[in-house]
C-alpha positions as CSV (number, residue, x, y, z in Angstrom):
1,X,0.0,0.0,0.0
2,X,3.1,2.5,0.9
3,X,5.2,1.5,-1.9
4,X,1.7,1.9,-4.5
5,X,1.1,5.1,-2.7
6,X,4.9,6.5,-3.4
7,X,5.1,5.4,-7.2
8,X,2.1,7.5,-7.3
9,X,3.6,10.4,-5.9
10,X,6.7,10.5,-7.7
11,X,4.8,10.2,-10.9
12,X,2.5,12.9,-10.1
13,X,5.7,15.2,-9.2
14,X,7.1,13.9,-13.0
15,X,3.9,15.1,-14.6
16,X,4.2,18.2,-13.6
17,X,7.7,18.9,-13.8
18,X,6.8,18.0,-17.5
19,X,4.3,20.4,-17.4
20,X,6.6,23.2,-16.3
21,X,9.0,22.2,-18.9
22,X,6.2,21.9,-21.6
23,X,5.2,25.7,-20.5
24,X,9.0,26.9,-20.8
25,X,8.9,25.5,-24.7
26,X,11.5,22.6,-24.3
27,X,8.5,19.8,-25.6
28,X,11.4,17.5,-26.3
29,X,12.8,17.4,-23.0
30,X,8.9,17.8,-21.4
31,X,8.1,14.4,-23.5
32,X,10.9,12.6,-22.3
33,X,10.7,13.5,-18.2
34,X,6.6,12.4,-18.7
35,X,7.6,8.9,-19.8
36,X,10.2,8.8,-17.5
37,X,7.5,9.7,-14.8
38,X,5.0,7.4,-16.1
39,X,7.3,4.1,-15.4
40,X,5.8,3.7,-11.4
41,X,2.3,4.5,-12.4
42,X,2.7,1.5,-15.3
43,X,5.1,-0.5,-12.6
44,X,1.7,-0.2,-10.0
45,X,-0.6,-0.9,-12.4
46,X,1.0,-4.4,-13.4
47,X,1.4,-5.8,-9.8
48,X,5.4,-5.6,-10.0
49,X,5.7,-2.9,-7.4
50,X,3.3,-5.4,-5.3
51,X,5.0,-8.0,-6.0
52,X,8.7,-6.3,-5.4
53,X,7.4,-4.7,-2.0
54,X,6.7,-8.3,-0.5
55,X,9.8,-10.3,-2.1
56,X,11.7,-6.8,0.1
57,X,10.0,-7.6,3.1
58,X,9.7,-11.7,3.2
59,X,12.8,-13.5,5.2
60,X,11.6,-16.3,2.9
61,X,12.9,-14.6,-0.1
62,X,16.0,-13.1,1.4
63,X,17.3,-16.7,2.7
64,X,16.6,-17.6,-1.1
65,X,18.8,-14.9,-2.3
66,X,21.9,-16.1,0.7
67,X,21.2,-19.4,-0.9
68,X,21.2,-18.7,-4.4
69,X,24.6,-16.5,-3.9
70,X,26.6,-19.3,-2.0
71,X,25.8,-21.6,-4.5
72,X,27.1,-18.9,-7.5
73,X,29.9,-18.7,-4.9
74,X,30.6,-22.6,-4.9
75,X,30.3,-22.5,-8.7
76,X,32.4,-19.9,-9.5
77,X,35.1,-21.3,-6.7
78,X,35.3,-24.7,-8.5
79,X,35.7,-23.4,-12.0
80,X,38.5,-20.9,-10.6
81,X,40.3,-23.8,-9.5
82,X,39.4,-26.0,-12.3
83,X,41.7,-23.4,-14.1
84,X,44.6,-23.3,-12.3
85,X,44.9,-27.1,-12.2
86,X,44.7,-27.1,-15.8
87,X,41.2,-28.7,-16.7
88,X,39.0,-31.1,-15.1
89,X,39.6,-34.0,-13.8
90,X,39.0,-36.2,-17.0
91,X,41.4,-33.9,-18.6
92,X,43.8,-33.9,-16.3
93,X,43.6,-37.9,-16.3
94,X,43.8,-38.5,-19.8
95,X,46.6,-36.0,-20.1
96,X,48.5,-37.6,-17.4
97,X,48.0,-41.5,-19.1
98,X,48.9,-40.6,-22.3
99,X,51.9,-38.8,-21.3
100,X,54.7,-40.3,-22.0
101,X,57.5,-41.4,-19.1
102,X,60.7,-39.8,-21.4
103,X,58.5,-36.7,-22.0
104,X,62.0,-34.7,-22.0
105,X,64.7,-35.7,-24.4
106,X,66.7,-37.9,-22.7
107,X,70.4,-37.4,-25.4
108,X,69.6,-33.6,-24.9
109,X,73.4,-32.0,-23.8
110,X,73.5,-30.2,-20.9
111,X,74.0,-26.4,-21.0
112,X,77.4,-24.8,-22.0
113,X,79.4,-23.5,-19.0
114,X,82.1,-22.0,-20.6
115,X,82.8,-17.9,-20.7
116,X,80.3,-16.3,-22.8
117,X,81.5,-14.8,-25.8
118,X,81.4,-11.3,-26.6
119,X,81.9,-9.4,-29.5
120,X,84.9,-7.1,-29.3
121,X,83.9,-4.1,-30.6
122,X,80.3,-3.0,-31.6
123,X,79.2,-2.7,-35.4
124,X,80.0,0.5,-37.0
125,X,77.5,2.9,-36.9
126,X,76.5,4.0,-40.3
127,X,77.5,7.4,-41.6
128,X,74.2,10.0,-41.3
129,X,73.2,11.3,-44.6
130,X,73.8,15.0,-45.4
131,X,71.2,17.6,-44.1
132,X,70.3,18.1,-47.9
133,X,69.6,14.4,-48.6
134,X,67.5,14.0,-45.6
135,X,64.7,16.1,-46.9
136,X,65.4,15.8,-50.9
137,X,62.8,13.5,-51.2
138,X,60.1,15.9,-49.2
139,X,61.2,19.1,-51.5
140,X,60.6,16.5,-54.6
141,X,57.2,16.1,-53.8
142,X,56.3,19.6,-52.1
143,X,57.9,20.8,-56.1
144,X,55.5,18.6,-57.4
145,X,52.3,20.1,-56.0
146,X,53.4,23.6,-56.8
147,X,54.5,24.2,-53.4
């Protein structure tokens, strides 16, 4: 009864700040504050507000809502660690029985230990083009437009 009473309100308050916009020649803007004001009336008038006012105030529905979030909780949980292990566990099982036991080459060599090799001197730089040539190709084309 409140809630129906207050959607009320608060579209009768829309309505006539539409008005006063209407009267100030903005229509545009008046049109689009009287549907906005019209919403509650329309949300009344189909039960929803009804509907929404006792889901709000039922402990019923609230210890549906605690259960319905620890289960997304517990869902989301599992699949987080489903991907850090790599899969599920079918995955990970067929993965781990068709894996071979010399997975890593067995006649690989072991890492060189020896002194690292650097070059002695670094490669020569090469010479910088002349001012002149740096933009020749930019004056060629400026010519070309007449510029």
């Amino acid at each position: 009864m409140i809630a129906e009473t207050v959607c009320s309100a608060v579209s009768a308050a829309g309505l006539g700040i539409a008005a006063v916009t209407a009267y100030r020649k903005r229509f545009l803007s008046a049109a689009r504050i009287a549907a906005y004001s019209l919403v509650p009336v329309g949300l009344v008038m189909t039960g929803v507000v009804g509907w929404a006012a006792d889901t709000a105030f039922s402990p019923t529905a609230w210890a549906g809502f605690v259960v319905l979030g620890g289960a997304w909780l517990l869902f989301m949980g599992t699949r987080a660690v489903e991907r850090r292990r790599g899969g599920t566990r079918k995955e990970r099982r067929a993965a781990r029985d068709s894996a071979q036991p010399d997975a890593v080459a067995p006649a690989a060599s072991a890492p060189s230990l020896g002194p690292a090799k650097r070059p002695a001197t670094r490669p020569a730089a090469t010479p910088r083009a002349q001012s002149g040539d740096d933009f020749s190709d930019i004056e060629a084309i400026l010519k070309k437009h007449g510029i």
